[in-house]
Backbone as ProteinMPNN parsed JSONL, in Angstrom:
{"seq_chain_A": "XXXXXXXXXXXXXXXXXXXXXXXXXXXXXXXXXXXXXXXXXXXXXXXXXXXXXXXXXXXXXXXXXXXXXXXXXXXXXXXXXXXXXXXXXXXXXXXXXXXXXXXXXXXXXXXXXXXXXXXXXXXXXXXXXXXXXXX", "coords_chain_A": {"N_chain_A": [[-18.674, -57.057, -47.052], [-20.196, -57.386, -44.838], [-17.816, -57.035, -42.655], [-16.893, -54.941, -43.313], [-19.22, -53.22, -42.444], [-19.191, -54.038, -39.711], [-16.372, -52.998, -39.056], [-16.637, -50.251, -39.531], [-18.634, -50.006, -37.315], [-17.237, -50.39, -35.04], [-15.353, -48.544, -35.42], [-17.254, -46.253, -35.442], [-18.218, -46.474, -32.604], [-15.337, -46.533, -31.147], [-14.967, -43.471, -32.027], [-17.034, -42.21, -30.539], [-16.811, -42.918, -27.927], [-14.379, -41.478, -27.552], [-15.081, -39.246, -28.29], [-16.928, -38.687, -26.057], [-15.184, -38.992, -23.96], [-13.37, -36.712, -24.493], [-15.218, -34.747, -24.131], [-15.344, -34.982, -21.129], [-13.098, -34.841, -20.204], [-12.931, -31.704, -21.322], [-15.04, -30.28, -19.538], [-13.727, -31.112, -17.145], [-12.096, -29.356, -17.343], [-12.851, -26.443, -17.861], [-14.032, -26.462, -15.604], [-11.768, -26.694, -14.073], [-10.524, -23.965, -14.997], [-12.772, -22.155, -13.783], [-11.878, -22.551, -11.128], [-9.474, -21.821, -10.716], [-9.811, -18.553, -11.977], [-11.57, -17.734, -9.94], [-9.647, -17.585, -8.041], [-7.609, -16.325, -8.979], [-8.982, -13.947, -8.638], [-9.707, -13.145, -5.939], [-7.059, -13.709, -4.994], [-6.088, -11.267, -6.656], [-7.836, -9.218, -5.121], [-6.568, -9.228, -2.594], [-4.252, -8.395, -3.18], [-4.705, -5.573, -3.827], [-5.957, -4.94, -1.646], [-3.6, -4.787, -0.192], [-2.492, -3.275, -0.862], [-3.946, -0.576, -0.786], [-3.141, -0.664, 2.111], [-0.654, -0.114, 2.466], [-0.579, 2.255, 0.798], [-1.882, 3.745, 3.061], [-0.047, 3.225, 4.885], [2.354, 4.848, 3.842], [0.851, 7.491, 3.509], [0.627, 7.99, 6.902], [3.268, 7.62, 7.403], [4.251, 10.073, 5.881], [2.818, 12.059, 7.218], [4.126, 11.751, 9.564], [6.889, 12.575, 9.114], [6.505, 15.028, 8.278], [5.508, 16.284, 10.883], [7.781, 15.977, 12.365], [9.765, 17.494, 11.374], [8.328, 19.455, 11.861], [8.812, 20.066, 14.303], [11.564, 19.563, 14.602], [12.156, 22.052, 14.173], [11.182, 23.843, 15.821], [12.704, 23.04, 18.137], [15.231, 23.386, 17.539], [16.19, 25.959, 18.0], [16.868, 25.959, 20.765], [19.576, 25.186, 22.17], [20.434, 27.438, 21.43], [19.481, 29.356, 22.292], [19.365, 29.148, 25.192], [21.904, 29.501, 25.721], [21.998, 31.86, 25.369], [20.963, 32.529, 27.356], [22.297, 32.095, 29.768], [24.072, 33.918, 29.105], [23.591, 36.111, 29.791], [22.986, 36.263, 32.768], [24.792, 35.83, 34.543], [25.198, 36.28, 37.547], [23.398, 34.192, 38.992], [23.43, 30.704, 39.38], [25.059, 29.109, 36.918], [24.17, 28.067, 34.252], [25.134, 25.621, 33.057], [26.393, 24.288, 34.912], [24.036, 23.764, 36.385], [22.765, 21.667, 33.932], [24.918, 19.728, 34.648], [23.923, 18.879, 37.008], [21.641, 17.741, 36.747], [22.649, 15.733, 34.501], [23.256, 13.932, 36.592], [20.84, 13.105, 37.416], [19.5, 15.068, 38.564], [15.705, 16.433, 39.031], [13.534, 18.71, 37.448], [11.937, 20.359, 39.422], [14.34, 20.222, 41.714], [16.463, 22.162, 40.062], [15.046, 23.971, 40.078], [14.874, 24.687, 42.868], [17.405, 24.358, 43.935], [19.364, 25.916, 41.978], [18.319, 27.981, 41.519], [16.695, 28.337, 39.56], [13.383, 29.161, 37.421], [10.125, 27.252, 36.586], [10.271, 26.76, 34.227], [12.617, 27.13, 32.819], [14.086, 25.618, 34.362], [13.074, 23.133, 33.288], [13.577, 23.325, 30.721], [16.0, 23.293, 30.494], [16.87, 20.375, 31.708], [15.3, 19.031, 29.77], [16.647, 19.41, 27.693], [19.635, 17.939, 28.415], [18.744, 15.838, 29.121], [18.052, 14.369, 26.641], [20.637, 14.296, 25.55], [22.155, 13.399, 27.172], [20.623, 10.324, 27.243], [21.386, 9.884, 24.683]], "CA_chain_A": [[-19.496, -55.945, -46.742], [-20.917, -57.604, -43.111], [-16.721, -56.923, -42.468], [-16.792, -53.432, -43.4], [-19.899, -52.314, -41.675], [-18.737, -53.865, -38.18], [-14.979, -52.15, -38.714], [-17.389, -49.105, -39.384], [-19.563, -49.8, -36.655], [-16.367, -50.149, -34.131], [-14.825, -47.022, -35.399], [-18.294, -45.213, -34.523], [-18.021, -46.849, -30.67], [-14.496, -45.685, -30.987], [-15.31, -42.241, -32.003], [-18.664, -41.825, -29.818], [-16.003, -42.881, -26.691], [-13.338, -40.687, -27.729], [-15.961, -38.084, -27.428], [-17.417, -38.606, -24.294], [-13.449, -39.057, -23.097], [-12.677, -35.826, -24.72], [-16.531, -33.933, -23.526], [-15.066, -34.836, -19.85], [-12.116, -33.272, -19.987], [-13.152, -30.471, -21.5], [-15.75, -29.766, -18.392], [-12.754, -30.79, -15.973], [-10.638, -28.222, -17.439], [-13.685, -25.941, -17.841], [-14.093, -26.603, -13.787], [-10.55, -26.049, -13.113], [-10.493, -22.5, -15.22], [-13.52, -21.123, -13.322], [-11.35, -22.314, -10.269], [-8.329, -20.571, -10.997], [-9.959, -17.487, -11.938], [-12.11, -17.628, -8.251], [-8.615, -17.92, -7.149], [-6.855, -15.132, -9.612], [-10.09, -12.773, -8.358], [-9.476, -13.279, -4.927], [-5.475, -12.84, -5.296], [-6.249, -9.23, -7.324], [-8.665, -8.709, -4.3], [-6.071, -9.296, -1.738], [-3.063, -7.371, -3.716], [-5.796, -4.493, -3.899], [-6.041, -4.483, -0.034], [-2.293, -4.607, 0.296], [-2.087, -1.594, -2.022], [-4.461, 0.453, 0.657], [-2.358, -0.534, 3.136], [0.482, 0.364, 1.843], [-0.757, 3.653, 0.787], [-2.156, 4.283, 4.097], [0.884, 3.282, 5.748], [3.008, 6.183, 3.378], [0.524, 8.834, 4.269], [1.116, 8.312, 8.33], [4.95, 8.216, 7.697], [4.534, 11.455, 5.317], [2.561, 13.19, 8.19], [4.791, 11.651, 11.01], [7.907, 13.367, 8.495], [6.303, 16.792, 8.437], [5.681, 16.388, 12.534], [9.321, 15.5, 12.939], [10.29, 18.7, 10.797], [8.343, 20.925, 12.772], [9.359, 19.755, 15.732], [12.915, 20.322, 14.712], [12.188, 23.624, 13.588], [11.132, 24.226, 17.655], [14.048, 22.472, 18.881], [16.793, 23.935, 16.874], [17.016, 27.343, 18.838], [16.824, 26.076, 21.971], [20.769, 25.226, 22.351], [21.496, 28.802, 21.503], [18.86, 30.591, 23.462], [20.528, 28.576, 26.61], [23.939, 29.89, 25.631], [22.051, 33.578, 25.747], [19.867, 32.994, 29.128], [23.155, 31.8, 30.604], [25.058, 35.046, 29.215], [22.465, 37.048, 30.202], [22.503, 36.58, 33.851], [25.732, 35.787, 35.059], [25.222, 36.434, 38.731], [22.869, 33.164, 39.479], [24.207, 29.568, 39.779], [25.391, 28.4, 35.878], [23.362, 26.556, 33.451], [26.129, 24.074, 32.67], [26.024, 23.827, 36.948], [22.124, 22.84, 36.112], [22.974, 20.752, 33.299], [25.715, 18.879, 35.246], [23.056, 18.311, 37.987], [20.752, 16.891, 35.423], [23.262, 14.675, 34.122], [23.459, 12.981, 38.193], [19.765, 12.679, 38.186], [18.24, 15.859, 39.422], [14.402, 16.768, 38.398], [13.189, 20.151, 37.48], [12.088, 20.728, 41.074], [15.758, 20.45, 42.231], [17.06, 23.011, 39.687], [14.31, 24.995, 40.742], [15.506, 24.876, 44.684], [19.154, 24.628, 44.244], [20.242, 26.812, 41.03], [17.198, 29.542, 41.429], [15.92, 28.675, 38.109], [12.189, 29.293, 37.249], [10.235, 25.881, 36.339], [10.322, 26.421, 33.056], [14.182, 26.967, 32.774], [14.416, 24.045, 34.748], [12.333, 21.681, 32.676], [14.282, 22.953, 28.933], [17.189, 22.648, 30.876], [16.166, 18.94, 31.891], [15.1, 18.037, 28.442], [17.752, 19.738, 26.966], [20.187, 17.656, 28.631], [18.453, 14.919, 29.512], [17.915, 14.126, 25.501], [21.918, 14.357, 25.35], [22.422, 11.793, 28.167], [20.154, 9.308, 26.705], [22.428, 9.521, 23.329]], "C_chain_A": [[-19.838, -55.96, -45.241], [-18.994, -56.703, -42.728], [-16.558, -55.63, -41.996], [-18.152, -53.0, -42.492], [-19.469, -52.565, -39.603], [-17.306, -53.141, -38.128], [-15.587, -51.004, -38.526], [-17.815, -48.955, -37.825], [-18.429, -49.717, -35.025], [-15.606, -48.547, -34.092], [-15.59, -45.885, -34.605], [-18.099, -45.537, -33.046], [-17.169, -46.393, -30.637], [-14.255, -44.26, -30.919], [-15.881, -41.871, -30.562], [-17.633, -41.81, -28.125], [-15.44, -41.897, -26.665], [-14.268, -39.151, -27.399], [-16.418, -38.043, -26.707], [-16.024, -38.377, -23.426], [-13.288, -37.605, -23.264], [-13.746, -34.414, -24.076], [-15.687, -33.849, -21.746], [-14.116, -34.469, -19.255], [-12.023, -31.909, -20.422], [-13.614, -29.703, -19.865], [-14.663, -29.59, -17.626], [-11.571, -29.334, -15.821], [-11.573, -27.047, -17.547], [-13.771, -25.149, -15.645], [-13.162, -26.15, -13.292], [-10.239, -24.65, -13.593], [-11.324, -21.631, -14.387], [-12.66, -21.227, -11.809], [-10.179, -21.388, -9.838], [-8.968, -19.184, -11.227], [-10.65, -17.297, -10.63], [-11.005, -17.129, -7.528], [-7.496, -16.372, -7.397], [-7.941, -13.652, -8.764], [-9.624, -11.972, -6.699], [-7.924, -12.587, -4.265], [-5.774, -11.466, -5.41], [-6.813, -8.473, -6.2], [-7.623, -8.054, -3.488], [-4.454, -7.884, -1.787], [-3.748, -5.545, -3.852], [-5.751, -3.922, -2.361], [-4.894, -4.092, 0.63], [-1.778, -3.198, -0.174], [-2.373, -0.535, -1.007], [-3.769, 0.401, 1.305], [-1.18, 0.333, 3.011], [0.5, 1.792, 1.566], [-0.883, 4.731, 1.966], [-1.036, 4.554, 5.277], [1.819, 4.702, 5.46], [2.415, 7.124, 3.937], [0.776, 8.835, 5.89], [2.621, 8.398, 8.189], [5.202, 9.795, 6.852], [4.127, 12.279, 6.339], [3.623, 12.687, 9.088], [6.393, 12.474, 10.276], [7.555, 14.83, 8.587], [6.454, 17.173, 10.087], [7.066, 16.63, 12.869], [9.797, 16.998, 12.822], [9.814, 19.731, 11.665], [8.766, 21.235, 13.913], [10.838, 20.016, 16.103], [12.898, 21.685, 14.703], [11.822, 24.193, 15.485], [12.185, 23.821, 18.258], [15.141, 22.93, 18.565], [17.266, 24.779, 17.819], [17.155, 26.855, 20.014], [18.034, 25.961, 22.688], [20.811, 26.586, 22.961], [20.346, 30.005, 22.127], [19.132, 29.921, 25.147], [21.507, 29.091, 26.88], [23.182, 31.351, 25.956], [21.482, 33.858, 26.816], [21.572, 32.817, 29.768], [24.291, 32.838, 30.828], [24.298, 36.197, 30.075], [22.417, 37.269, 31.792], [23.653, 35.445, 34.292], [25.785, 35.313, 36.352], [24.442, 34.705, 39.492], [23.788, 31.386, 38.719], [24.358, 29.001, 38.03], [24.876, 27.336, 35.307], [24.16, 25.669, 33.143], [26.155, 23.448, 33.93], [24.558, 22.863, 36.929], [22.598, 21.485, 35.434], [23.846, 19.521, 33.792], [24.827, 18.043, 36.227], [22.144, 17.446, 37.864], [21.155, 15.494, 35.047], [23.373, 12.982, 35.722], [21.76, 12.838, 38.303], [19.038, 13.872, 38.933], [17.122, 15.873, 38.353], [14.523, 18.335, 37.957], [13.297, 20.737, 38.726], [13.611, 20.865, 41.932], [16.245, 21.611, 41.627], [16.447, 23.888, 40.446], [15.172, 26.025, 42.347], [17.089, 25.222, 44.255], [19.717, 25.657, 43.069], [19.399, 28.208, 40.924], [16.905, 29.627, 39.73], [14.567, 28.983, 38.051], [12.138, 27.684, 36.901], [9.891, 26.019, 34.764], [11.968, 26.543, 32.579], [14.631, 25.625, 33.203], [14.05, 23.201, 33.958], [12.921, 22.007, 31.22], [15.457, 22.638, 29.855], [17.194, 21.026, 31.269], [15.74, 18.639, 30.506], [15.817, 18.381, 27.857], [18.602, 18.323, 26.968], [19.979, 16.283, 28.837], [18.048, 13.824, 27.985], [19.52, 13.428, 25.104], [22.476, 12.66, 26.251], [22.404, 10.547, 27.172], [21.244, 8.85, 25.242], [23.413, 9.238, 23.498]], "O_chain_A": [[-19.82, -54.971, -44.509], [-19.158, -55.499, -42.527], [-16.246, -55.205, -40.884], [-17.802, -52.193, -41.631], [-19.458, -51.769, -38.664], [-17.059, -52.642, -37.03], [-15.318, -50.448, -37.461], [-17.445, -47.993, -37.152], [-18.809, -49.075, -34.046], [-15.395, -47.749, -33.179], [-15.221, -45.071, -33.759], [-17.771, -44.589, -32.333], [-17.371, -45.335, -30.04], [-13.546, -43.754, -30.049], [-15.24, -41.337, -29.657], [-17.728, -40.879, -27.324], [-15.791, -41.12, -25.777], [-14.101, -38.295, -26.53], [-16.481, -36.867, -26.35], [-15.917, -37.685, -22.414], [-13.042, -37.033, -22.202], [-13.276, -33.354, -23.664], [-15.489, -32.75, -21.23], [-14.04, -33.93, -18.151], [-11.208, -31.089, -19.998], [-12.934, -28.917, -19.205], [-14.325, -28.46, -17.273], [-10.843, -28.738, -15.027], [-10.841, -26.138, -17.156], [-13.647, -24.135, -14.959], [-13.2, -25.382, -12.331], [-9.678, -23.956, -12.746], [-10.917, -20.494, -14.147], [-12.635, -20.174, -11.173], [-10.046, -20.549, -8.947], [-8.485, -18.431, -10.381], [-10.077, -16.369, -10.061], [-11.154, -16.383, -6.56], [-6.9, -15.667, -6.582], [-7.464, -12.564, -8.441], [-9.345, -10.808, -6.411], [-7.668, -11.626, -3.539], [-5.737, -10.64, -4.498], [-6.512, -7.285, -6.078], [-7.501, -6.83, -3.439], [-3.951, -7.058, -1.025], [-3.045, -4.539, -3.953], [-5.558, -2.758, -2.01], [-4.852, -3.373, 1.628], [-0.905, -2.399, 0.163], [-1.547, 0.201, -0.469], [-3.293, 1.518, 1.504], [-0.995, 1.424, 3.55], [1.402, 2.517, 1.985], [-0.427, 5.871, 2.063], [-0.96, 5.43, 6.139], [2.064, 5.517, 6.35], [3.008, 7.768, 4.803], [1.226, 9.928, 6.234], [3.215, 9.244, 8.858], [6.142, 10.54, 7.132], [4.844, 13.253, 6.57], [4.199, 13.702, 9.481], [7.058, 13.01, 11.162], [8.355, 15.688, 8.963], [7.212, 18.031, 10.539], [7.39, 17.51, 13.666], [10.149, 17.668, 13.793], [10.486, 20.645, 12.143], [9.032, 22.319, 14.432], [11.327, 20.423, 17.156], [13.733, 22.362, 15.302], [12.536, 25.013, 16.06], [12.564, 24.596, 19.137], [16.084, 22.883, 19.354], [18.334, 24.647, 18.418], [17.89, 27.652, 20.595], [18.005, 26.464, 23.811], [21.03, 26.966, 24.111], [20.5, 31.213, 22.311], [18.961, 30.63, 26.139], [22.029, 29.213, 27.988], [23.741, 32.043, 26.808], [21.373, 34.979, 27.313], [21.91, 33.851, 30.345], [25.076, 32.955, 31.769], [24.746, 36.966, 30.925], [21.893, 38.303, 32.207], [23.339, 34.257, 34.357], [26.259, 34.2, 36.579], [25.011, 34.176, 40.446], [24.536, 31.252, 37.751], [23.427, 28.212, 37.863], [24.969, 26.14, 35.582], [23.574, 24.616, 32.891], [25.972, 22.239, 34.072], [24.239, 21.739, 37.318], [22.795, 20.442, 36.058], [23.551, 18.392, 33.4], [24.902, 16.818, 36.313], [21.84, 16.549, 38.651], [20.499, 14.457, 35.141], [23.49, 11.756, 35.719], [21.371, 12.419, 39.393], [18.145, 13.689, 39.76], [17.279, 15.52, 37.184], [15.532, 19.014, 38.145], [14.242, 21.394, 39.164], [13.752, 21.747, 42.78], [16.596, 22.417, 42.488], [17.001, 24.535, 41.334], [15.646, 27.118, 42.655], [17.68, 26.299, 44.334], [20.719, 26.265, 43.446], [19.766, 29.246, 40.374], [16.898, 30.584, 38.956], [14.358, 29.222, 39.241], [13.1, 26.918, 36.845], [9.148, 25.182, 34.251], [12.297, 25.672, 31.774], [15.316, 24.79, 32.612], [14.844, 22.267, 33.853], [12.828, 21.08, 30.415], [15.803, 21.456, 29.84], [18.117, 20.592, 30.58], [16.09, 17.485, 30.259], [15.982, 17.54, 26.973], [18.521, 17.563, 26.002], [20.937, 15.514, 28.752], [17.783, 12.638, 28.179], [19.653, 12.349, 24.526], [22.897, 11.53, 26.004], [23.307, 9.96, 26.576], [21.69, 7.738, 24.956], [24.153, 8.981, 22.548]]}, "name": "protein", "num_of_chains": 1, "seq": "XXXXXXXXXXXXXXXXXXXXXXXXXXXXXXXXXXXXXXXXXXXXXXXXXXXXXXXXXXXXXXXXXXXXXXXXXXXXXXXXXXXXXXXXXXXXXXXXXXXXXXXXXXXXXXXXXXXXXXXXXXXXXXXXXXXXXXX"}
């Protein structure tokens, strides 16, 4: 009987350990879940902020896409209203003469002087051409 109550009485110490062993990893793993989620929170936060960005970044390239468009939509004619100033008036020094001059490096101010353009002829003619160059 003395036999049996100390095998008993070891089992209980065995137990009573086993639960304190098993109480302290609970907490640790307790400890490391609230860490991970701190950590998951934080993440979601960050993927949240990247999202804005991201969004914010689309809307400036959707407006800088409409800009572009309108901007073509002004630029398109300007070829072929060149081709009709240049039919148009024959007698003074040849917008392809300009444009050539352009191509060597003149300014507006030069067309101006040397081809008798106005300074606004001069300056599409100059960005006309001077767009072309560069390409």
């Amino acid at each position: 009987m003395l036999i049996a109550l100390v095998v008993l009485g070891v089992a209980c110490v065995g137990l009573a350990m086993a639960c304190v062993w098993l109480s302290g990893r609970q907490r640790a793993q307790e400890a490391q879940t609230v860490l991970l989620e701190k950590q998951l929170a934080a993440f979601e936060q960050r993927l949240k902020d990247a999202g804005k960005r991201i969004e914010s970044y689309q809307q400036v390239n959707i407006r800088m896409g409409e800009e572009l468009r309108e901007l073509n939509k002004q630029v398109a004619p300007l070829p072929e209203r060149l081709v009709r100033i240049e039919q148009r008036d024959p007698t003074s020094l040849s917008f392809s003469q300009a444009a050539r001059l352009v191509g060597m490096g003149a300014s507006p101010e030069d067309l101006t002087q040397s081809c008798g353009l106005s300074q606004a002829e001069a300056e599409l003619v100059a960005r006309l051409h001077q767009g072309k160059a560069r390409d």
